[in-house]
C-alpha positions in Angstrom: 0.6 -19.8 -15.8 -0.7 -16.9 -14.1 1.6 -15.3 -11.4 -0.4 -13.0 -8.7 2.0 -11.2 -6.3 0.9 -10.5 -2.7 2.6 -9.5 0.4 1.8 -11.2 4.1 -0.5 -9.8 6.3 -3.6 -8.0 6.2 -3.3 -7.6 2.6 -3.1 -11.2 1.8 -5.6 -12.3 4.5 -8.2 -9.7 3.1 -7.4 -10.6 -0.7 -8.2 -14.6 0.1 -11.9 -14.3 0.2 -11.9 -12.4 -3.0 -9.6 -15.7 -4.5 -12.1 -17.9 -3.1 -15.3 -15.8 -4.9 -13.2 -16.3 -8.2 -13.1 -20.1 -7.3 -9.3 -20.3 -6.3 -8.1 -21.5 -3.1 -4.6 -21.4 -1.9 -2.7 -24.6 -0.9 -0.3 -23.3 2.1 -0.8 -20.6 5.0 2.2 -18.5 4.3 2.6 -17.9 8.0 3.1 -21.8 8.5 5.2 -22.2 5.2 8.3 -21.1 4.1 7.9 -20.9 0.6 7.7 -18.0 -0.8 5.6 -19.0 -4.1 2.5 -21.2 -3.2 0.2 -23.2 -5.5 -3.7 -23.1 -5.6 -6.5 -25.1 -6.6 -6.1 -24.1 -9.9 -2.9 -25.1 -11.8 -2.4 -22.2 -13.9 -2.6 -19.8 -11.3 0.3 -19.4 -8.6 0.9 -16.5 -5.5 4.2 -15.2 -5.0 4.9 -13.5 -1.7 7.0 -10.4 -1.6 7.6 -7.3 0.5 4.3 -5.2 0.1 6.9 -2.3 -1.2 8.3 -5.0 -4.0 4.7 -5.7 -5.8 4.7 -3.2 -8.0 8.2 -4.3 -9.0 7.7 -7.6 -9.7 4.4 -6.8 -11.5 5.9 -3.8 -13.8 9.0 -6.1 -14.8 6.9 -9.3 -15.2 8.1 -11.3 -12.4 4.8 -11.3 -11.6 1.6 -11.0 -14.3 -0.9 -9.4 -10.9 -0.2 -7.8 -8.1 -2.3 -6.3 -5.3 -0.7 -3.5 -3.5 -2.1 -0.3 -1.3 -2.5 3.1 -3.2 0.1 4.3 -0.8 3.0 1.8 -2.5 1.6 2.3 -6.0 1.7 5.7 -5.8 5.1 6.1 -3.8 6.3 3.6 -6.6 5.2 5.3 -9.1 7.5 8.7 -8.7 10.2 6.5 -8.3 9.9 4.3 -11.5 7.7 5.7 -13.3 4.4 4.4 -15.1 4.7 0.7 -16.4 1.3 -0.7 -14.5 -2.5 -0.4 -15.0 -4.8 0.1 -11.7 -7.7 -2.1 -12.7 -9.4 -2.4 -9.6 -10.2 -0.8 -6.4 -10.4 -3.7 -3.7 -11.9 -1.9 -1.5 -9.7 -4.2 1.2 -7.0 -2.9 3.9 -8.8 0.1 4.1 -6.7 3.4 5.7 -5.4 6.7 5.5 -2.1 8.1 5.0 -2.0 10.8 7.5 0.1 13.6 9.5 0.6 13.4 12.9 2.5 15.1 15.8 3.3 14.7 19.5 0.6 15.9 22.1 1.3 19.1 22.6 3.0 20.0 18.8 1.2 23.4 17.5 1.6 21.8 14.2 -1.6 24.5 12.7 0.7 27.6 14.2 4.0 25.9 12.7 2.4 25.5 9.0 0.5 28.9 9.1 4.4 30.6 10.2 5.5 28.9 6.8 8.7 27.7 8.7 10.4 24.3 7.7 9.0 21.4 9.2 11.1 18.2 10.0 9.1 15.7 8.1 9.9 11.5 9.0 8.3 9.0 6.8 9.0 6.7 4.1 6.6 8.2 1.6 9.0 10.6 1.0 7.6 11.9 -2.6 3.8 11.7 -1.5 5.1 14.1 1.9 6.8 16.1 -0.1 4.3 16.4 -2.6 1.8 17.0 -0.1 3.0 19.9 2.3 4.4 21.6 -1.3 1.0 22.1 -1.7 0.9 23.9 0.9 3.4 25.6 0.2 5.2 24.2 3.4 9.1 23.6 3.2 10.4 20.5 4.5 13.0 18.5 5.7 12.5 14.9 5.2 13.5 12.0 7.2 13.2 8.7 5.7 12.5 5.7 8.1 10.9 2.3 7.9 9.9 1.5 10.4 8.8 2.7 14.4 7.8 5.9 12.4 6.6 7.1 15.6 10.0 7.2 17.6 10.4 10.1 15.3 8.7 12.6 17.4 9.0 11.5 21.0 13.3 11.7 20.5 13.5 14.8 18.4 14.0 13.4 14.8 11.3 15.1 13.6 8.4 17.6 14.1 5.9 15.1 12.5 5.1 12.0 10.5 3.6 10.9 7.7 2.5 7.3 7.9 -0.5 5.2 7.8 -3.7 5.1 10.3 -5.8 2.9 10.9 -7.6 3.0 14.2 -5.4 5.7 15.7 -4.6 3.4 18.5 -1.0 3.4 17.9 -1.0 6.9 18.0 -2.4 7.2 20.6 -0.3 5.2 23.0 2.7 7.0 22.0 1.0 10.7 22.6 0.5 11.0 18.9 -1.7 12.9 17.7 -3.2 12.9 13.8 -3.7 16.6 12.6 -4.5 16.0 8.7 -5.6 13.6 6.3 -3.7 13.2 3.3 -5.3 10.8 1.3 -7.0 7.8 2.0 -5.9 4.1 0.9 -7.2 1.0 -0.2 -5.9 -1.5 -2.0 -5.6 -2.1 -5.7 -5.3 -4.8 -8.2 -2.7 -3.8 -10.8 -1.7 -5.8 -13.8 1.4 -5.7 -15.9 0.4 -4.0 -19.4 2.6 -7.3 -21.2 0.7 -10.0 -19.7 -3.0 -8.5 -20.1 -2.0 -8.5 -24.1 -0.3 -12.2 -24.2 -2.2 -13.6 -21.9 -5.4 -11.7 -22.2 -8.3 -14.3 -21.8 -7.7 -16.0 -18.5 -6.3 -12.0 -16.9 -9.6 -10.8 -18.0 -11.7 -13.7 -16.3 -9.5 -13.7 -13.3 -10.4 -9.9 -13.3 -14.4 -10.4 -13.5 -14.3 -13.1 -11.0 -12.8 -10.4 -9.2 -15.2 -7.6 -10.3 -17.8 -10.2 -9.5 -17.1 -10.8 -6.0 -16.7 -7.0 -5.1 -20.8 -6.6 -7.1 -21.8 -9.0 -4.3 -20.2 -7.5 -1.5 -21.8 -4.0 -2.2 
């Protein structure tokens, strides 16, 4: 049996047609289904569903074999546990950035230039911190998980660190983006166990996959 862990939302929505190129369907829509491991049309191949920030758990301790997770949770992962995954593939699916941002108004350039501390709210704590150390920036974090953009508007913080999208969030609460970190994509990792014991029908899965992202170029 192979066990593929995915989280709901965009990420499983934009990972189904890539499933279907590798001639697996999935039984249930997770949003109509309480079950949180599904079947497919083949029988050795199941989805679990798990928090996106869980997948490279369950893939690294072999609760699940695959997983597909954004750079931004591998990576934040990653400097909290350690190695224990391989990144095979770039998805090129649930496509973003990882981003500053400030409230309209903020002289965030004039703040970072004084070399002053800077009140930091995110909950990619180790890729913020990472980041403005390059800088050579000092900062406080904040760690939220959500409404990351309260943060701002009430005083918690000078800035965030979040994802963007289309900005439009943002924008609605007089947010304003002032510099790209990185951007994100989603990957397909594998747990380094599984690809040895069950190497054959990983590495077919895995073409199927590389397959399907060759026709979309």
């Amino acid at each position: 049996m192979i066990t593929l862990a995915l989280s709901k939302g965009r990420i499983f929505e934009d990972t189904l047609p890539l499933l279907r190129a590798a001639g697996i369907e999935v039984l249930e829509d997770p949003e109509k289904s309480r079950k949180l491991i599904i079947g497919t049309s083949r029988p050795d191949v199941r989805v679990v569903l798990v928090r996106a920030s869980d997948v490279p758990t369950y893939v690294q301790h072999g609760g699940a074999d695959l997983g597909v997770a954004g750079l931004d949770v591998l990576l934040e992962a990653a400097a909290d546990h350690g190695g224990g995954l391989y990144r095979l593939l770039d998805l090129g699916i649930a496509r973003c950035r990882l981003s500053v941002a400030v409230r309209e108004g903020y002289d965030y350039a004039a703040t970072v230039k004084q070399g002053s501390r800077l009140k930091v709210a995110t909950k990619y704590t180790h890729l913020a911190r990472q980041f403005f150390a390059s800088k050579g920036v000092h900062v406080d974090l904040v760690k939220l998980y959500g409404s990351m953009e309260l943060a701002p508007l009430t005083g918690l913080a000078d800035a965030i660190v979040d994802l963007v999208s289309t900005g439009s969030t943002l924008k609605a609460n007089h947010l304003v983006e002032v510099e790209k970190i990185m951007d994100i994509s989603a990957r397909l990792v594998v747990n380094p166990a599984a690809l040895k014991l069950k190497r054959e029908p990983l590495r077919a899965l895995v073409e199927a996959f590389e397959a399907a992202l060759g026709a979309q170029a």
